[in-house]
C-alpha positions in Angstrom: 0.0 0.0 0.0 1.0 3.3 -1.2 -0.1 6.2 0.8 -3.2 5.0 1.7 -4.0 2.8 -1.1 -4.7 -0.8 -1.2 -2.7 -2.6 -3.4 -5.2 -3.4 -6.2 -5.9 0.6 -6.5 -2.0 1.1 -6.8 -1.9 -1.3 -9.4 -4.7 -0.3 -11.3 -3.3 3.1 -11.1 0.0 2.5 -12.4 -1.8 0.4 -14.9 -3.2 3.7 -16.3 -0.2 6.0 -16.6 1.9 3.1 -18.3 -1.0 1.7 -21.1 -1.4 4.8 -23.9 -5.0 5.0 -24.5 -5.6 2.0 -27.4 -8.3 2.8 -30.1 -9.7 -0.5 -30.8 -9.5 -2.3 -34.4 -13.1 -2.4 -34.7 -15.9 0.6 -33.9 -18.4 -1.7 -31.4 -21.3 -3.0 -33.7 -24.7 -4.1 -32.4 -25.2 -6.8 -35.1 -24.8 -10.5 -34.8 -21.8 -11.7 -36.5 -22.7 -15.2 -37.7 -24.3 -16.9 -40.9 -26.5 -14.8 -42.8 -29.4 -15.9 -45.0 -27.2 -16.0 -48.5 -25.8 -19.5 -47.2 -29.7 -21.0 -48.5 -28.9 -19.7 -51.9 -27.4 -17.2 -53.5 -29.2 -14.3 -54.2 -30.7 -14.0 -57.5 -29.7 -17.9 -58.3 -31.1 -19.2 -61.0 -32.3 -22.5 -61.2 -30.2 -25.8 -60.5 -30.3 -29.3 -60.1 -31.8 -28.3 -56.6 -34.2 -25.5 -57.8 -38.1 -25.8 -58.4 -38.0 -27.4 -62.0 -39.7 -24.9 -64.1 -37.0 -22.0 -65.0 -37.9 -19.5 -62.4 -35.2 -17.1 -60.7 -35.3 -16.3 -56.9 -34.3 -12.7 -55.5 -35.0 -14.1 -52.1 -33.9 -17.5 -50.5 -35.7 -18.2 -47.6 -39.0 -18.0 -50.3 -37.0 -20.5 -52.5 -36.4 -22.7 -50.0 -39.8 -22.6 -49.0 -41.6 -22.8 -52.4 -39.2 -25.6 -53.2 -40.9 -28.2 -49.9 -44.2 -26.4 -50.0 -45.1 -28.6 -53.4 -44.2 -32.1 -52.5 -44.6 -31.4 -48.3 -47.7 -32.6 -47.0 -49.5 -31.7 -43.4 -48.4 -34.0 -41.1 -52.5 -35.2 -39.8 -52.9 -34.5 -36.0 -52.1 -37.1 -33.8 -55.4 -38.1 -31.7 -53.9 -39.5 -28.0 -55.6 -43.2 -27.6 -57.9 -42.3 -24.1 -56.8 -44.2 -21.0 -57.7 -47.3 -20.1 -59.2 -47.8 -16.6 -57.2 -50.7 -15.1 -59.6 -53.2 -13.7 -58.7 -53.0 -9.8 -60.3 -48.9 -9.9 -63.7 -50.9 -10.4 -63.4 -52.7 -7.1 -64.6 -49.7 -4.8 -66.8 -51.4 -2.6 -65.3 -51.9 1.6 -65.8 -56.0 1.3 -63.7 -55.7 -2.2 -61.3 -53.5 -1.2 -60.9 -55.4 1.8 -60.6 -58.8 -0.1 -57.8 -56.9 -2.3 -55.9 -56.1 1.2 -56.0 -59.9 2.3 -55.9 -58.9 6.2 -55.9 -62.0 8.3 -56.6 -61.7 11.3 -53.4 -63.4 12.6 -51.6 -60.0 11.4 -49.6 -58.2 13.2 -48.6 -54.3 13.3 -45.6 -54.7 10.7 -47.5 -57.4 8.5 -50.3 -54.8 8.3 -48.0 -51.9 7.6 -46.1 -54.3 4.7 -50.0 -54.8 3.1 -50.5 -50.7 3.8 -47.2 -50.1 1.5 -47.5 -53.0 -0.9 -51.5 -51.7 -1.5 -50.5 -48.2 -1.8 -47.3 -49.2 -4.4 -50.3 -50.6 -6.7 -53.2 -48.3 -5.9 -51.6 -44.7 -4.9 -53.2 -42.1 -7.2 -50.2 -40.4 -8.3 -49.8 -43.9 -10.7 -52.8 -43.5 -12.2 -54.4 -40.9 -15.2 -56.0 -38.0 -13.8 -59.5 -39.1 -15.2 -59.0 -42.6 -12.6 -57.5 -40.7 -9.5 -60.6 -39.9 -7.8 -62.0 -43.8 -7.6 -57.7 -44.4 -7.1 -58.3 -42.2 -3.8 -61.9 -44.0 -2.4 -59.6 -47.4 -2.4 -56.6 -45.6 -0.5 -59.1 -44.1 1.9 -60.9 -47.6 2.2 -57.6 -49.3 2.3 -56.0 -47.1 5.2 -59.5 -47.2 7.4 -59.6 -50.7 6.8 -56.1 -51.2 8.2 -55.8 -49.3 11.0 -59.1 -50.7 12.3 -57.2 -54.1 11.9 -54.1 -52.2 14.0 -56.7 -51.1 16.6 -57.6 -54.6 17.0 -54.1 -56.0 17.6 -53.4 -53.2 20.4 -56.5 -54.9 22.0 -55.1 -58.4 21.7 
């Protein structure tokens, strides 16, 4: 430090008394430097192997290029999604099937009941179904989870 300077203003000031003020090569421009459109076609190209067949001279490329695909290119047709298809277990909403699709016994014991909670939620959870299916998706998890912890309240009794 020099007089009261940190290093990095000393520096920076020595830096301007020894560079001589540098015009650059190039005035700043504010355009893209880069391909332009003539790499299409040349401007004003008459027709080639490439061109559209029938003698005609193009002042502008990107309309050559266009009028050259527009002939033969046809509309791709729109793509209808199949709908979803319901998978069969959504149907089973009632408590006596939903408890059949559980399988509680009533030899079960708290970690048996939460393995059947988990392995009932890996195949029924609503998140793994289409949107159209979550709401019947979410009656058999509410069913499911009642159904279970009622089966936990009875072994804390036992």
């Amino acid at each position: 430090m020099l007089f009261g300077r940190s290093v990095f203003q000393t520096i920076l000031t020595r830096l301007d008394v020894e560079a001589p003020d540098e015009i650059p090569a190039t005035p700043p421009s504010y355009r893209v430097a880069g391909l332009t459109s003539g790499f299409v076609m040349p401007s004003g190209a008459a027709q080639d192997a490439d061109g559209p067949g029938d003698g005609r001279v193009f002042d502008d490329p990107y309309h050559a290029v266009l009028d050259q695909f527009g002939a033969d290119a046809k509309e791709p047709e729109p793509q209808v999604p199949e709908p979803p298809v319901m998978p069969p277990h959504l149907a089973r909403l009632g408590e006596e099937e939903v408890a059949e699709d559980l399988g509680i016994l009533p030899t079960d014991n708290s970690e048996t009941l939460a393995e059947r909670r988990r392995t009932f939620a890996r195949h029924n959870h609503p998140d793994s179904v289409d949107a159209l299916f979550r709401d019947k998706a979410n009656t058999r998890m509410m069913l499911a989870n009642m159904l279970i912890d009622r089966a936990l309240r009875l072994t804390t009794l036992r």
